[in-house]
N, C-alpha and C positions, 0 to 999 in steps of 0.2 A: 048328490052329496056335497054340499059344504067343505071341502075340503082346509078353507083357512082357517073356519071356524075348529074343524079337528083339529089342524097344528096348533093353536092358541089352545086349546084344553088342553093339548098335552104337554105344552111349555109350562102352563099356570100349574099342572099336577106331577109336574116333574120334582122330584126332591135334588139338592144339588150335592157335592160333596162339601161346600163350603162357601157362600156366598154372601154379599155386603148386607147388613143389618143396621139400615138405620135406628136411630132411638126413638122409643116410642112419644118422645116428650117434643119430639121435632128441634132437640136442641143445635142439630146440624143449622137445619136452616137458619136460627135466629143469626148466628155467626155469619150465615151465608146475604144474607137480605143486607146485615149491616154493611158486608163489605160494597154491594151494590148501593145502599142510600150514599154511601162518602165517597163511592168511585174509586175504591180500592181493589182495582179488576187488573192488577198487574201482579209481577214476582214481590214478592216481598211486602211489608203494609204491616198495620198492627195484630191482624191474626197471627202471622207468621210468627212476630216477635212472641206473643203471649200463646203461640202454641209452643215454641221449643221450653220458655219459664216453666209452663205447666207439666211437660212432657217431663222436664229434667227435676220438678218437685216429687213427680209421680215415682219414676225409678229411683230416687233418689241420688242423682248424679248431680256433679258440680254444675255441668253448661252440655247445652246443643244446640245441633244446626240443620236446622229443615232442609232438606236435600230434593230432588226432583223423584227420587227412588232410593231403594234400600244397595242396589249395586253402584250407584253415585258413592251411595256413603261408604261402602267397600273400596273406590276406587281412592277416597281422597283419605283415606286412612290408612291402606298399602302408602299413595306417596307420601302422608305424613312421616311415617316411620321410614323411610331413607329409602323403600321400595323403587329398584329401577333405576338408583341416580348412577351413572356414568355406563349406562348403557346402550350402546347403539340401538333407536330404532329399528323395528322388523327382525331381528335376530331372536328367535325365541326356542326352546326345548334345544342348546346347543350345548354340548360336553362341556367345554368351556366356560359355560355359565357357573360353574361348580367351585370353579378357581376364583370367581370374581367378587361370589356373593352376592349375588342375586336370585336364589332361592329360598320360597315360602314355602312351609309344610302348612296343606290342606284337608280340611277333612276328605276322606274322598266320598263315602254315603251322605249325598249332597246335592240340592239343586245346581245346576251350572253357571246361575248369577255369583255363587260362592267364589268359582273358581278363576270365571276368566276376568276379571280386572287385573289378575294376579299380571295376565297374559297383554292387559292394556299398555301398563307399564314395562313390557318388553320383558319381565322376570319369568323364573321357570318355577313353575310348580311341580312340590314333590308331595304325593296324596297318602294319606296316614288311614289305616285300618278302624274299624270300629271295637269295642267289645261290645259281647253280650249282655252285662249289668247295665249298661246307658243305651246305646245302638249308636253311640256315638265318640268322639276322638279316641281311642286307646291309651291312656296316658304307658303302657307299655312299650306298645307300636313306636309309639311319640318319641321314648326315649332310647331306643333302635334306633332313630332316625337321625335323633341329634348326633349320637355317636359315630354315626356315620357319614354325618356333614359339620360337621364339628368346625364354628370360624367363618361358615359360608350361608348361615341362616341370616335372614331380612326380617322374620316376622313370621310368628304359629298363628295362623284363620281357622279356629274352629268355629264350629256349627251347633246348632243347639236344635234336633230334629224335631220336628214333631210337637214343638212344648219341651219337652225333655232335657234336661242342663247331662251337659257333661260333667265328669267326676273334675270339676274346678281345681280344690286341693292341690290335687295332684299334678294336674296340667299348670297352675301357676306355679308351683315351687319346680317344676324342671324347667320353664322360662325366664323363671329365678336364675335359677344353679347357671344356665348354658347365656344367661343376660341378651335373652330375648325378647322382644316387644310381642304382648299378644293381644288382637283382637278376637271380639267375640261376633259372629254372624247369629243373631238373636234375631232374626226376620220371623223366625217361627213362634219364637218363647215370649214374646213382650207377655208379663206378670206371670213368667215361671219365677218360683223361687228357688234358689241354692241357700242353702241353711240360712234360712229365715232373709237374703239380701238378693235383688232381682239380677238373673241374669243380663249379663249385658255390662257390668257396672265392675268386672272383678281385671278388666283388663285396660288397655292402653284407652284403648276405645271399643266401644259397643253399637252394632248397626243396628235398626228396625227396620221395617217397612209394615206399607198400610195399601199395599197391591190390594187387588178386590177380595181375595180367598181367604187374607190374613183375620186375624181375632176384631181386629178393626181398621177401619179402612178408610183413605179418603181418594179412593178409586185410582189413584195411584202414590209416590209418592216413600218417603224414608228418612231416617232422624239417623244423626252422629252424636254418638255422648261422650267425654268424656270425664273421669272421675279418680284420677288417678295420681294425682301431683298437685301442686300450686301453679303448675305451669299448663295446667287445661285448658282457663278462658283463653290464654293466651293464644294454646295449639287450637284452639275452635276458632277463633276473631282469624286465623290464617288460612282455615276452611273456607269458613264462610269468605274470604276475600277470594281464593281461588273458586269457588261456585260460583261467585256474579264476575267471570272472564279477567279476575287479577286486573282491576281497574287501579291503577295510581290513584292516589290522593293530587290529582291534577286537573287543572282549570280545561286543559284539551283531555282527548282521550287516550291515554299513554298506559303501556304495555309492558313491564317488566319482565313481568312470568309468563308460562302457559296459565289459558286459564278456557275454564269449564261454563256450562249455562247448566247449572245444576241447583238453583235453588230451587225452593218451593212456592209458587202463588200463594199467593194472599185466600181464595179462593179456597181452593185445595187445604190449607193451612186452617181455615176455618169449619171444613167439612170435620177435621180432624182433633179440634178443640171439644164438638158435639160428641165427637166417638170417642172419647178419652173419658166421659163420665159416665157409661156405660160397660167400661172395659171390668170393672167389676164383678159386673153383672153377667157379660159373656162369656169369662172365666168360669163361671159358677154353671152357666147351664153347659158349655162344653164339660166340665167335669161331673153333670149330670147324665148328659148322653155316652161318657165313656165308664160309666158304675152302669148303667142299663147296657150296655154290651157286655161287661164285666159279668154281670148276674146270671145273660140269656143264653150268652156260648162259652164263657169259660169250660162250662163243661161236658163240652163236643168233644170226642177223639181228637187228638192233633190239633187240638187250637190254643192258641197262647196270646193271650194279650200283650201289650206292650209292656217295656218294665218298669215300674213304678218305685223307686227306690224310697228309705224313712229319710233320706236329705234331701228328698227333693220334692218339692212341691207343686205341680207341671200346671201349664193353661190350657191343656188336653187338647192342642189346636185340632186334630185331627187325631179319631180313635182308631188304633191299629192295631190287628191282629197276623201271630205267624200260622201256619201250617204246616202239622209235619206228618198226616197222614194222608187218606187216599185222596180226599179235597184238595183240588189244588187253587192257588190264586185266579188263575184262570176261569176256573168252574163260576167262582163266588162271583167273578168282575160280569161274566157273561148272565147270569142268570138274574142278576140288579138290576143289568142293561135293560134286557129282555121287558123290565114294569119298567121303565123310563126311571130310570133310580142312578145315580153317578155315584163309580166308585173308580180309587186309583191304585196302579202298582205303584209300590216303597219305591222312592228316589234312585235309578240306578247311578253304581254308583260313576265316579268321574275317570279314574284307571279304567274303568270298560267303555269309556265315550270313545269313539272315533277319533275326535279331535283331540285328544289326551292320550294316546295310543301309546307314544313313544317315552311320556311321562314317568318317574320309578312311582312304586308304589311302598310304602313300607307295611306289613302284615303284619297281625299281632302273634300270629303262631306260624309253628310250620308245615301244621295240617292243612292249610288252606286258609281264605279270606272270609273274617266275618262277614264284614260291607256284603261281600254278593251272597252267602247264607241268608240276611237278613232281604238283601235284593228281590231272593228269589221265593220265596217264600211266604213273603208278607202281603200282605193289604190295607189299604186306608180307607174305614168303612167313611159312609157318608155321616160328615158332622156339622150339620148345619145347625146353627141355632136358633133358626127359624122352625123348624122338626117340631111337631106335634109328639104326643103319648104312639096317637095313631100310626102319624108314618116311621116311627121306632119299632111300635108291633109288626106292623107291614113287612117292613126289611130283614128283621131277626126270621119271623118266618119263611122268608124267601128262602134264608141262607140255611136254616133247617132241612129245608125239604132234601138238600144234597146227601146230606146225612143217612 
């Protein structure tokens, strides 16, 4: 038996839960060849330039700045907003932090890039509940929190899960009220809408990324917008100067600031010009494959799809479903396995991480914690948009037969 030959057939018939989707038109590579004919095989170059132009026409923001990743662009927008400044290195989750102000409230139903830049810049994160209309920040939780650190907030980092915008509204006017700076971690949402304007665009600054999983990708890789003052290009030209290591404007190599190696190639920058004129189109088939989940088990016992609210218009990065009968997440993740089929549990959240142990949490109620109801319960079916009719039949079936 052939044995290598089997593992390549079952990589090649493997369905993923999300994986990179070049364009059919190969517009990646044109970008990519050109930056090879000029020898623009370094950071920076004219992809870069004319991908953040294109990127900040597309969401509609004033200016951005191609980053090396989307947690780069988290970090440099915590220190934009004053995150960290007179704080002793290595001191971090200390009582004392409370007095000084140097805490962010975080979503906590969240990947872990969310939260530790927070932790970069020496600041303490305090992790804000979800509700169940969004799955995402509380703006109840939220304003518990402020009332309770009232004078000692840096900066609200929510998360936009799944596609899914958080109730915006809400969460800008109590950042308003409490004159708090908010970013928006939109690594998930590039071309969700909140009432008709993309998320990512309604705060100080809004992060992407283009990781390999993401709706589009330039295999690794993340954008900083901001859209929010007269004074954006301004706060972006100080990004972007701390990304290329806070170089002086001087004839030697001179040092003012810390500075970071966080811009994006030239390279990379042009994979992501190709996948920005597709990103339409990816939208539309993930919201194809989460209306054919919608149709085939909404109505299973105990199963509940994600929540799709009339303000919000999602990029269905990933279609999710909860359970609240004998099925458990477990059952469904195992039995996908089993055909070589990838499926993930929901984001646990960051108050249950080990390394955030000591962290407070604030809760929307006082029955217990949405984040881990929706933790434990949920599933991220497979949304690849490469997925055939077929391999949609296939997996619905799977997930029937538990039934």
């Amino acid at each position: 038996m052939d044995t290598r030959k089997d593992e390549i057939s079952k990589c090649i018939s493997k369905i993923y839960l999300s994986s990179p989707h070049m364009s059919d038109a190969g517009y990646e590579q044109v970008y990519i060849n050109d930056a090879f004919k000029t020898n623009w095989i370094a950071p920076l170059g004219p992809n870069v330039t004319e991908f953040e132009k294109e990127f900040s026409e597309k969401v509609e923001a004033k200016c951005a700045a191609a980053l090396s990743s989307g947690t780069a662009a988290i970090h440099l927008a915590l220190k934009s907003v004053g995150v960290g400044e007179g704080k002793k290195p290595g001191v971090t989750f200390n009582e004392n932090d409370n007095k000084v102000g140097n805490i962010v409230f975080c979503s906590s139903l969240t990947f872990s890039a969310t939260a530790n830049p927070i932790v970069y810049l020496n600041a303490t994160p305090v992790f804000i509940d979800s509700n169940e209309e969004t799955w995402n920040m509380s703006p109840v939780a939220l304003e518990k929190a402020f009332q309770k650190y009232e004078g000692k907030v840096k900066a609200v980092l929510v998360a936009h899960l799944y596609g899914l915008s958080a109730d915006l509204d809400k969460i800008v006017a109590l950042c308003d009220k409490y004159n708090v700076p908010l970013i928006e971690d939109a690594a998930e949402s590039l071309g969700t809408l909140y009432k008709g304007k993309y998320t990512g665009t309604f705060g100080k600054y809004g992060i992407f990324s283009f990781n390999g999983n993401k709706i589009i990708t330039t295999s690794g890789g993340g954008m900083l917008v901001a859209n929010d003052s007269e004074t954006a290009e301004e706060r972006i030209a100080k990004v972007r100067f701390w990304a290329t290591q806070s170089r002086d404007a001087a004839r030697w190599y001179q040092h003012s600031e810390l500075g970071y190696n966080y811009r994006m190639s030239n390279i990379v920058a042009g994979i992501g010009r190709g996948q920005l004129k597709v990103l339409d189109k990816r939208v539309e088939k993930k919201r194809d494959i989460f209306e054919f989940y919608k149709r085939e088990l909404d109505m299973l016992d105990g199963v509940t799809m994600m929540p799709i609210n009339d303000w919000n218009k999602p990029n269905y990065w990933l279609s999710c479903i909860m359970l609240s009968g004998t099925v458990k997440p477990l059952d469904i993740m195992l039995a996908l396995e089993e055909e070589n089929i990838e499926s993930r549990p929901i984001w646990k959240p960051m108050h249950l991480q080990p390394y955030y142990s000591e962290c407070d949490f604030v809760s929307q109620c006082e029955s217990g914690s949405v984040s881990e109801r929706i933790f434990k319960s949920g599933v991220c079916l497979p949304s690849d948009t490469k997925m055939t009719e077929s391999d949609l039949d296939r997996i619905v079936k799977i997930i029937k037969k538990l039934w």
